[in-house]
C-alpha positions as CSV (number, residue, x, y, z in Angstrom):
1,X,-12.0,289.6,-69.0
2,X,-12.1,286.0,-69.6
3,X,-9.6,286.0,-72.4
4,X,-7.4,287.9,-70.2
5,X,-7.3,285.3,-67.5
6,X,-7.0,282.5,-70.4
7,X,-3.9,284.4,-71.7
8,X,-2.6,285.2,-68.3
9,X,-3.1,281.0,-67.1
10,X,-1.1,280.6,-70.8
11,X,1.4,282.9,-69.6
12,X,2.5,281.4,-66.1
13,X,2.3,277.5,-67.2
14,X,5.2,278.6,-70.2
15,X,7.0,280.6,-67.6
16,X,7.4,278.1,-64.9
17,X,7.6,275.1,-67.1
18,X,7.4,272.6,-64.6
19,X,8.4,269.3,-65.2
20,X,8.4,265.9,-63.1
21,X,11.7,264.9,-61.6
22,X,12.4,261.5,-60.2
23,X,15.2,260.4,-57.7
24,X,16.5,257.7,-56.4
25,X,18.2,254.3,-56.2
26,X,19.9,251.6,-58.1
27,X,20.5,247.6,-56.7
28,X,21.5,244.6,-58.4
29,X,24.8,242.9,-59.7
30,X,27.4,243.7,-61.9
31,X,29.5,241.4,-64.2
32,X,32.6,241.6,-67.1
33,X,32.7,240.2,-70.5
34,X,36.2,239.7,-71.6
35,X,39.4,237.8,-71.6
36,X,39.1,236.2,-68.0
37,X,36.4,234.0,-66.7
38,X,33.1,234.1,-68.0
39,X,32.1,235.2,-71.3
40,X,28.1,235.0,-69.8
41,X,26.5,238.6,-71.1
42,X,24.2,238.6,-67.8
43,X,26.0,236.6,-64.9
44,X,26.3,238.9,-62.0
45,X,29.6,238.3,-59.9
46,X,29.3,241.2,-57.6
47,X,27.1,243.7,-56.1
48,X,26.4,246.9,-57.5
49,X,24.1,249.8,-55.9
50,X,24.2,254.2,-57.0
51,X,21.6,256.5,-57.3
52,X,20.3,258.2,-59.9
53,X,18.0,261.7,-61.2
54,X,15.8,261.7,-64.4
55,X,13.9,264.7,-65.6
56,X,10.9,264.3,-67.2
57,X,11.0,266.5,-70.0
58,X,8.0,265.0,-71.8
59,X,6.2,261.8,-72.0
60,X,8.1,259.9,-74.4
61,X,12.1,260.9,-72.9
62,X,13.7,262.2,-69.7
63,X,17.0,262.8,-69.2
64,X,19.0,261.3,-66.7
65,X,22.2,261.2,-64.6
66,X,22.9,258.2,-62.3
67,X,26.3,257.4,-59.9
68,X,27.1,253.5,-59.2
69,X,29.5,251.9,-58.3
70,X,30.4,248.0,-59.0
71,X,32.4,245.0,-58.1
72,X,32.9,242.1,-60.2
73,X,34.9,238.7,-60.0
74,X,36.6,237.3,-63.4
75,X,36.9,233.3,-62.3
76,X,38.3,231.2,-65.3
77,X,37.4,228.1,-63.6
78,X,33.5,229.0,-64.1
79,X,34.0,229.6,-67.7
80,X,32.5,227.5,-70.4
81,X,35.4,227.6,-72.4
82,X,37.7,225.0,-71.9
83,X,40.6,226.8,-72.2
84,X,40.4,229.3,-70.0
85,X,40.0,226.6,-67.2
86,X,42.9,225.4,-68.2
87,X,44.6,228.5,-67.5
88,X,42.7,229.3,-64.1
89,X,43.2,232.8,-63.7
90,X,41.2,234.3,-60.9
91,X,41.1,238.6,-60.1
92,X,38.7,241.2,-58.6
93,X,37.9,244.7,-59.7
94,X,35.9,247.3,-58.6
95,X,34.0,250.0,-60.8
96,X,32.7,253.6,-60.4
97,X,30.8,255.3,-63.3
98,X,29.1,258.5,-63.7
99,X,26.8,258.7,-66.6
100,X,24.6,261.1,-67.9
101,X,22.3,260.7,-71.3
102,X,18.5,260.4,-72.5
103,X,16.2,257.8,-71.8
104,X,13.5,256.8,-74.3
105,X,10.3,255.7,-73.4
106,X,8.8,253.4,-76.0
107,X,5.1,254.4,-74.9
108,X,3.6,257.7,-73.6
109,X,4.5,258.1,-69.9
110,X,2.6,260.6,-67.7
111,X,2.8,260.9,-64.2
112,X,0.3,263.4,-63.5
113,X,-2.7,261.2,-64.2
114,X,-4.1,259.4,-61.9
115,X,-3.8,255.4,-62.2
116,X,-0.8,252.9,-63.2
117,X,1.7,254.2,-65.6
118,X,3.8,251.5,-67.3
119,X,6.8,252.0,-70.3
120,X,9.4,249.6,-71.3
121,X,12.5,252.0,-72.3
122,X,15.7,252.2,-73.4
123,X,19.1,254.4,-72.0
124,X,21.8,255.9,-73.7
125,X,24.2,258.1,-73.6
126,X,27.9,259.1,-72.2
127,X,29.9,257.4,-69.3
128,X,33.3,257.8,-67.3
129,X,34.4,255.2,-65.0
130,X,37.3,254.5,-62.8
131,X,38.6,250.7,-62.6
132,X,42.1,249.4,-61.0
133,X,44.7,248.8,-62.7
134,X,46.5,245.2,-62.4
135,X,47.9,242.9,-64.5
136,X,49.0,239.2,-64.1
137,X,52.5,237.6,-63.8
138,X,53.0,234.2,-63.6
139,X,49.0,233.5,-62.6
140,X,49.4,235.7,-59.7
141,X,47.5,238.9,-59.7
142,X,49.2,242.3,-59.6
143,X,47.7,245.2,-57.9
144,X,50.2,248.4,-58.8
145,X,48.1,250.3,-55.9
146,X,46.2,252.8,-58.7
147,X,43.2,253.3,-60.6
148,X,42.6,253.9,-64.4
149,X,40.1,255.7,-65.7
150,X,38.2,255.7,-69.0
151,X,35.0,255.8,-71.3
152,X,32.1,253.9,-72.0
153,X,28.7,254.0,-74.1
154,X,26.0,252.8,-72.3
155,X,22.9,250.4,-73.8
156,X,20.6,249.7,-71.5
157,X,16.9,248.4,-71.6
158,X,14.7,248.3,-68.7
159,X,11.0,248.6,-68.2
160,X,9.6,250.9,-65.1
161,X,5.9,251.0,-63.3
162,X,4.7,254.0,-60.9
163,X,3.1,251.8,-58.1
164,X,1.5,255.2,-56.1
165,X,1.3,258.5,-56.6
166,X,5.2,259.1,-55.8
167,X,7.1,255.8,-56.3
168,X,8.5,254.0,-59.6
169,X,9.9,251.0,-59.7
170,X,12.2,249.3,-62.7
171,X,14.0,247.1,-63.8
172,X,16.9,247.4,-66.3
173,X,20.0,245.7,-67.8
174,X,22.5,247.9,-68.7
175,X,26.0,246.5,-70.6
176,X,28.8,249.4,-71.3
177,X,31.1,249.2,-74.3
178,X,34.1,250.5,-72.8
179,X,37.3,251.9,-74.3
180,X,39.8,249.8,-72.2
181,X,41.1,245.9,-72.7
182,X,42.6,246.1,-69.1
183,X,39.3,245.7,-66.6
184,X,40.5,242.2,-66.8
185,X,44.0,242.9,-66.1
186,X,44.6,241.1,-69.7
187,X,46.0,244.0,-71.4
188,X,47.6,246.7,-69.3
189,X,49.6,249.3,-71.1
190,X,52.7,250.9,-71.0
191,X,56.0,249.0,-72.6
192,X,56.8,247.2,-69.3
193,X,53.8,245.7,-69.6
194,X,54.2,244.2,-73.0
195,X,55.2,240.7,-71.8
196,X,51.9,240.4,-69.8
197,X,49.5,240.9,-72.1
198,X,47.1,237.5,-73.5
199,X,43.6,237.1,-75.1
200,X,42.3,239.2,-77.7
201,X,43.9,242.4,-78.2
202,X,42.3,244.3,-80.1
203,X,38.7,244.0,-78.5
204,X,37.9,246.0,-75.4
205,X,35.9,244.7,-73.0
206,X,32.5,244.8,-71.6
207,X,30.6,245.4,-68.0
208,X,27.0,245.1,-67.4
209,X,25.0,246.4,-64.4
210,X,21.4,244.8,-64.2
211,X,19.1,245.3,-60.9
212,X,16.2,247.2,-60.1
213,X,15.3,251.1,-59.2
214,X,13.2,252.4,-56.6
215,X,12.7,256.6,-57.5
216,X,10.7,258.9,-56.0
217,X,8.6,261.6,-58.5
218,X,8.2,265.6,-57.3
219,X,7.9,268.4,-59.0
220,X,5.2,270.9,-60.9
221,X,2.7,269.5,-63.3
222,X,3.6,270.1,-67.0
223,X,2.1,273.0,-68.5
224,X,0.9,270.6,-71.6
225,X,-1.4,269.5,-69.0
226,X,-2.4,272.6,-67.3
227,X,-6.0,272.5,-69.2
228,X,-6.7,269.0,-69.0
C-alpha cells in the first residue's frame, strides 16, 4: 500500500509539473550609443518602464518575455568628443521592444525554500523594436511622421533578491545590438536619403536599458521538491 501511494505522489508531481512564475515590472533609463551625442555605454537620457514574465523552469534558468518601452535624447553638445560638439546635432527618439529569451542564473535559485534567495544572472535572447524614423537636413531634425521597425540581440546582466515570500527585486543593465544605423537619424535609407547620411556607416548602433524590477512569484511548487 505504501508503494502505491509513493508511486501514485510520483505520478501527480510529473503530471502537473508546476513551476514558479514571476511577473512584473521594469523602471529605469534608457540611452543610444552611436553617431550622435554621447558615446557613454551607461548614460541614461530618458525614461524607460515595461513589464515583464519569467518561468522558472529550474533553478539555474527561466525563461522570459518582457514589453518596454524607451525614450532617449542624442545631444552632441554633451559629448566627449570634440567633434561632435562642433557639429551640435540634437534629436529625440522613442523605443518599443518586445523580447523573449532565457535567463541564466549563475547560482542555484529556489524559491520554494524558505529564507533569502540571491543570483547574479545574465539574459539573452531575441528582440523586435519599433523606433521613428528621421533624418537630419541642414542641422534641423526631420520627423517623416513614421516608425521603422527592426531587430536586436539582447545582453544583459543583472543580479535579483526575493525580499518575502512573493516579491523579487533586481537590478539589470541590458545594451541591444541592433540591426539599424538610423536610431540616430545618421543613416536613413532609401536613395533620397543618400545625401543625409554621416558618421560611420557601416556600424549599427546600440541602446541600453538599465533600472530595476519589482516581480511578484505564484505558482505550484516543483515536483523536484515534492519530497524534500
Amino acid at each position: 500500500m505504501r508503494l502505491f501511494f509513493a508511486v501514485l505522489l510520483l505520478f501527480i508531481c510529473n503530471e502537473i509539473k508546476g513551476q514558479t512564475y514571476e511577473i512584473g515590472l521594469f523602471a529605469g533609463g534608457a540611452n543610444n550609443i552611436g553617431d550622435v551625442g554621447r558615446s557613454n555605454f551607461i548614460f541614461p537620457s530618458g525614461p524607460a518602464f515595461g513589464g515583464l514574465f519569467k518561468w522558472n523552469k529550474s533553478k539555474r534558468y527561466a525563461w522570459r518575455a518582457s514589453i518596454i518601452y524607451g525614450e532617449f535624447t542624442a545631444d552632441d553638445s554633451k559629448s566627449d568628443i570634440p567633434s561632435r560638439q562642433q557639429r551640435n546635432f540634437i534629436m529625440d527618439n522613442n523605443i518599443l521592444e518586445a523580447s523573449a529569451g532565457l535567463e541564466f542564473n549563475f547560482v542555484e535559485y529556489n524559491l520554494h525554500r524558505l529564507g533569502p534567495a540571491f543570483t547574479p544572472y545574465l539574459y539573452t535572447g531575441v528582440t523586435y523594436f519599433r523606433y521613428g524614423y528621421h533624418y537630419f537636413d541642414a542641422a534641423q531634425l526631420q520627423d517623416v511622421g513614421q516608425k521603422d521597425g527592426s531587430f536586436s540581440v539582447p545582453m544583459t546582466v543583472g543580479a535579483k533578491l526575493r525580499i518575502s515570500q512573493f516579491f523579487v527585486v533586481g537590478a539589470e543593465i541590458g545594451a541591444r545590438y541592433t540591426f539599424t544605423d538610423n536610431l540616430d537619424a545618421s543613416n536613413p535609407e532609401g536613395s533620397n536619403y543618400e545625401e543625409f547620411r554621416f558618421g560611420n556607416i557601416f556600424s549599427d548602433d546600440w541602446y541600453v536599458f538599465s533600472g530595476v524590477t519589482l516581480t511578484y512569484t505564484f505558482g505550484r511548487k516543483p515536483c523536484q521538491d515534492c519530497f524534500q
